[in-house]
C-alpha positions in Angstrom: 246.9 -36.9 1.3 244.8 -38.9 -0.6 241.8 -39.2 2.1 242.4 -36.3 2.4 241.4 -35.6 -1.3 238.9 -38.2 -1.3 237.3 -36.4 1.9 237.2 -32.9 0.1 235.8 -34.5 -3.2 233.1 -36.2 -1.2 232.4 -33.5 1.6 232.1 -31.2 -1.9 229.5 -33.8 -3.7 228.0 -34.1 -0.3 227.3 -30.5 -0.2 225.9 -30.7 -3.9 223.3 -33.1 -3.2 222.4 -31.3 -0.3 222.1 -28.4 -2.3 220.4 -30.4 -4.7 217.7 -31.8 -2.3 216.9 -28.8 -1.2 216.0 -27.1 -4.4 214.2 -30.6 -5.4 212.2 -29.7 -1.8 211.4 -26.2 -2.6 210.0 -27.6 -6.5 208.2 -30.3 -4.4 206.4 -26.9 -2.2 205.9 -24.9 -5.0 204.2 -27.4 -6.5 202.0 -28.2 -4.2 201.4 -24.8 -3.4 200.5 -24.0 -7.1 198.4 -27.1 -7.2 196.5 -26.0 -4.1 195.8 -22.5 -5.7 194.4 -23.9 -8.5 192.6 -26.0 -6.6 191.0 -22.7 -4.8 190.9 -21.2 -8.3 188.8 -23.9 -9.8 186.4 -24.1 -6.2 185.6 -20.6 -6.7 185.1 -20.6 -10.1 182.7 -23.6 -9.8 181.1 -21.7 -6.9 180.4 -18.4 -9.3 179.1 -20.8 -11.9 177.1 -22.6 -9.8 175.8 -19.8 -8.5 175.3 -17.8 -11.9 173.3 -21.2 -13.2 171.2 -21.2 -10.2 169.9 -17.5 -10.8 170.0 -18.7 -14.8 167.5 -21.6 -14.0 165.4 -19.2 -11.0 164.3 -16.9 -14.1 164.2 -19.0 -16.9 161.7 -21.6 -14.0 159.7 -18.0 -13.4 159.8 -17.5 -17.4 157.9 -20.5 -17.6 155.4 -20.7 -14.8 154.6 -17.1 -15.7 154.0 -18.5 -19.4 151.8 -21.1 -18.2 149.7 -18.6 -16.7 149.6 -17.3 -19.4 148.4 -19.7 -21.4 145.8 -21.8 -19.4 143.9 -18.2 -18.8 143.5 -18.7 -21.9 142.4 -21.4 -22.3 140.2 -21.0 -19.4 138.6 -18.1 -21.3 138.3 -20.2 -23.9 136.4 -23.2 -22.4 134.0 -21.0 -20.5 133.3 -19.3 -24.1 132.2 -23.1 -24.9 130.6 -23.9 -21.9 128.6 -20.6 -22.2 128.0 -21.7 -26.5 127.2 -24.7 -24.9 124.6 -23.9 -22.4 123.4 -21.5 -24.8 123.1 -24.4 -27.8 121.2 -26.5 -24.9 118.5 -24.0 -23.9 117.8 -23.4 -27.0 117.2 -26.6 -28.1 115.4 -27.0 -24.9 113.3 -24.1 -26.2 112.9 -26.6 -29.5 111.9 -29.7 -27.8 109.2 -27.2 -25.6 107.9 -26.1 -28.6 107.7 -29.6 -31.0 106.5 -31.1 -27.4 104.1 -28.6 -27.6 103.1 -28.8 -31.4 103.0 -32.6 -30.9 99.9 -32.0 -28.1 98.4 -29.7 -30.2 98.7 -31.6 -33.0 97.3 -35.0 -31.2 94.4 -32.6 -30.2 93.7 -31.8 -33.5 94.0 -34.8 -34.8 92.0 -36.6 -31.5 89.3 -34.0 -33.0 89.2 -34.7 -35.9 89.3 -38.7 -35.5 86.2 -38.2 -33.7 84.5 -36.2 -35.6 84.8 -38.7 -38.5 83.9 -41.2 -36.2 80.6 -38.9 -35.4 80.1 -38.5 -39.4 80.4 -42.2 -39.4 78.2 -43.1 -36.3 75.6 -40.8 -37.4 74.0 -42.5 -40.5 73.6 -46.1 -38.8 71.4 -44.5 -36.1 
């Protein structure tokens, strides 16, 4: 009778470790299964992140080349606005150096003429 005890008592505490395991394996798949949802979770949510950054940087790269236009037509305007002040500044004092060029001849001339005359006057008496 006392086997036959000891088999019950142990056939029971058999049966409650089997019982045991098997809830310990169902924890084991529900947690795995929880950890491969968030998993999924956390892939798509990366993925609509990604994706919302990508469109974020898209415009805000547009934003900026469109800026740049922007700004160096511009500044284009502005450095043909110099150029033109420039050329402008250059034929005028091209228009200057004509002119003194020109004042310069007449003024040798002049001055040619009147050396020689005062060279006549000079000449003049010793014949």
């Amino acid at each position: 009778e006392q086997v036959k005890s000891s088999f019950n008592s142990l056939t029971e505490k058999k049966s409650e470790i089997e019982q045991m395991e098997q809830k310990q394996k169902e924890s084991i798949s529900g947690v795995q299964e929880a950890s491969r949802n968030l998993q999924s979770q956390t892939t798509s949510q990366f993925a609509e992140l990604h994706q919302i950054l990508t469109e974020k940087e898209r415009c805000i790269l547009g934003d900026i080349r469109e800026e740049e236009v922007k700004i160096v037509k511009k500044m284009e305007k502005n450095l043909q606005e110099l150029q033109e002040n420039l050329n402008s500044i250059q034929d005028e004092l091209s228009k200057l150096q004509e002119q003194t060029d020109h004042k310069d001849g007449v003024l040798f001339l002049k001055e040619e003429a009147g050396r020689k005359r005062r060279v006549g006057d000079e000449t003049k008496p010793m014949l």
